[in-house]
C-alpha positions, 0 to 999 in steps of 0.5 A: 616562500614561506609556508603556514600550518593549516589553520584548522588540522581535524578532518571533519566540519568546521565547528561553525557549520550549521550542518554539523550532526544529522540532518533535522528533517522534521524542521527542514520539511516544516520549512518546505512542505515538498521534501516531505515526499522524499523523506523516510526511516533507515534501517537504524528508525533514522530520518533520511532521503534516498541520496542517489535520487536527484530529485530528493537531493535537489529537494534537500538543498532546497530545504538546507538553503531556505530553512538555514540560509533563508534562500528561496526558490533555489534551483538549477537546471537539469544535468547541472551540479547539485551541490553538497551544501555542507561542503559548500559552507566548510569552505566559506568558514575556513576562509572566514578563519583564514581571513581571521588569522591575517586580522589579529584573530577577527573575522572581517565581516559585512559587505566591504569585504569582497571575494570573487567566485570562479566559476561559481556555477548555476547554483551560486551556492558559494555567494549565497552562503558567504553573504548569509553567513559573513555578510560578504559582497561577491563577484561570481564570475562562469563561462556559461551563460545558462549558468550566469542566467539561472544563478540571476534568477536565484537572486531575482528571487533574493532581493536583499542577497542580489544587491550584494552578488554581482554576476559576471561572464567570462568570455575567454575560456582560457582565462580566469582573472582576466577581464573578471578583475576591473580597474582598481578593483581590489578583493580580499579573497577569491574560491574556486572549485576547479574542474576535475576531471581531464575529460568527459570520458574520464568524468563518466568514468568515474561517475560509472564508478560511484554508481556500481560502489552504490549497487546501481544499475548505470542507466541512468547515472548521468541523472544522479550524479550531476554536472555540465561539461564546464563544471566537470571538465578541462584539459588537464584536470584540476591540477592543470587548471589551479597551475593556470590559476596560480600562474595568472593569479601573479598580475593581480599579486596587489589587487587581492589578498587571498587566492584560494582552490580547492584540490580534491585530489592530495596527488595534485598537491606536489604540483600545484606547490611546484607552481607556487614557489615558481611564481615567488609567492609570499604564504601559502596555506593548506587546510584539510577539509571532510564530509563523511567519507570525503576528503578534500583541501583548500590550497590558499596564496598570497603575493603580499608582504607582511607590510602590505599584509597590515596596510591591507588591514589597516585600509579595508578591514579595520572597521569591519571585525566586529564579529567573533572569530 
């Protein structure tokens, strides 16, 4: 197996990220009115909102995504994840990059390009966001059906994004490619953000945590920090699920190019490593990423041959990298 440097070494925003520096408040409120409410000054006369209220967040990614994407009517329902949303964007640009370095340098861009996101979640933030940017075409694939049906009706809403995102049940909880990927389906990418924590005990845990290092009464928590059971939670934690994803990941090896997951945790990455090379995959890829004080990375696979790589190429992207690198 041979391993690549990561693509992009500085821990901090990708350069193409649109919310790179502070927050333009005044343009995010002009944009959607509603924010102003939760908008105030800092200690330092800065413009910011009380980022431990879930209405203010929620309130915020409604502005970032109308006035930078322009996604309207964003929502989620209540106790589902409410999304960093520049981390979100982090992740399709350091894809964007990584395609980029398999296509001599080009970004492959428009509809023809094609990523599955695992469990993609109520808020369909990854889709939404990869069709803005690259003009991608996505698969967005969850076990819950609450989730399926509000990311549906933020596509309603985004008529000319919805022809390009197709939504998909998995009814198989211990499944993750199977039934998602059809019959001559081919894709040039799929993402993941896995679930993270073994169980819900060690979920409030730690969201218990991050309540007190706020000064924080616990109460109401679970308000704060967002996140249905499925999005939170599996057995095993992430390193579990990316070992399973990597292991199922095998019996489509010619049906997509990258694999890719996040991995929150740097102590989950001698495992997930371990289940790569066990399963004779041709590259890997890792790439640091950070917001604030953060940290996190994408772990990337590929199956394919440096043959197979440039007949890839040549079929699916040589028509499609007009865009910058």
């Amino acid at each position: 197996m041979r391993a690549k440097s990561p693509v992009k070494p500085a821990l901090s925003l990708h350069p193409r990220n649109r919310h790179l520096g502070r927050y333009d408040f005044d343009a995010l409120v002009a944009a959607y009115p509603a924010l102003a409410q939760f908008v105030a000054k800092n200690p330092r006369d800065e413009l910011t909102i009380d980022f431990t209220n879930p209405t203010a967040v929620k309130a915020l990614n409604r502005a970032l995504l109308l006035q930078v994407y322009g996604v309207r009517n964003w929502d989620i329902p209540p106790g589902y994840l409410c999304p960093p949303i520049p981390g979100r964007a982090d992740y399709i640009h350091n894809l964007a990059d990584l395609l980029a370095g398999s296509n001599h340098g080009k970004i492959p861009r428009g509809k023809g390009v094609r990523v599955m996101d695992i469990g993609m979640g109520a808020n369909c933030v990854y889709p939404l966001i990869g069709n803005a940017e690259y003009g991608w075409s996505f698969v967005g694939t969850d076990i819950d059906p609450a989730a399926i049906k509000n990311a549906q009706a933020i596509l309603n809403a985004n008529r000319l994004m919805a022809g390009a995102i197709e939504l998909r049940r998995q009814k198989d909880p211990k499944a993750i490619f199977s039934q998602m990927i059809h019959a001559e389906e081919r894709f040039d990418l799929t993402l993941c953000n896995p679930p993270f924590h073994p169980s819900q005990s060690v979920a409030s845990q730690g969201t218990e945590r991050k309540w007190q290092n706020l000064n924080k009464q616990t109460g109401s928590m679970a308000l704060n920090f967002g996140g249905h059971a499925s999005e939170l939670c599996c057995q095993g934690g992430e390193e579990a699920f990316v070992r399973r994803m990597i292991a199922e990941s095998r019996a489509y090896a010619d049906r997509c190019f990258w694999f890719s997951s996040l991995v929150s945790k740097a102590a989950s990455l001698p495992s997930v490593y371990r289940a790569l090379q066990h399963n004779n995959v041709a590259a890997r890829v890792t790439i640091d990423m950070a917001q604030g004080q953060k940290q996190s990375r994408l772990v990337a696979w590929t199956f394919l041959t440096p043959e197979q790589q440039s007949a890839w190429r040549e079929l699916r992207w040589s028509s499609s990298h007009s865009g910058r690198a």
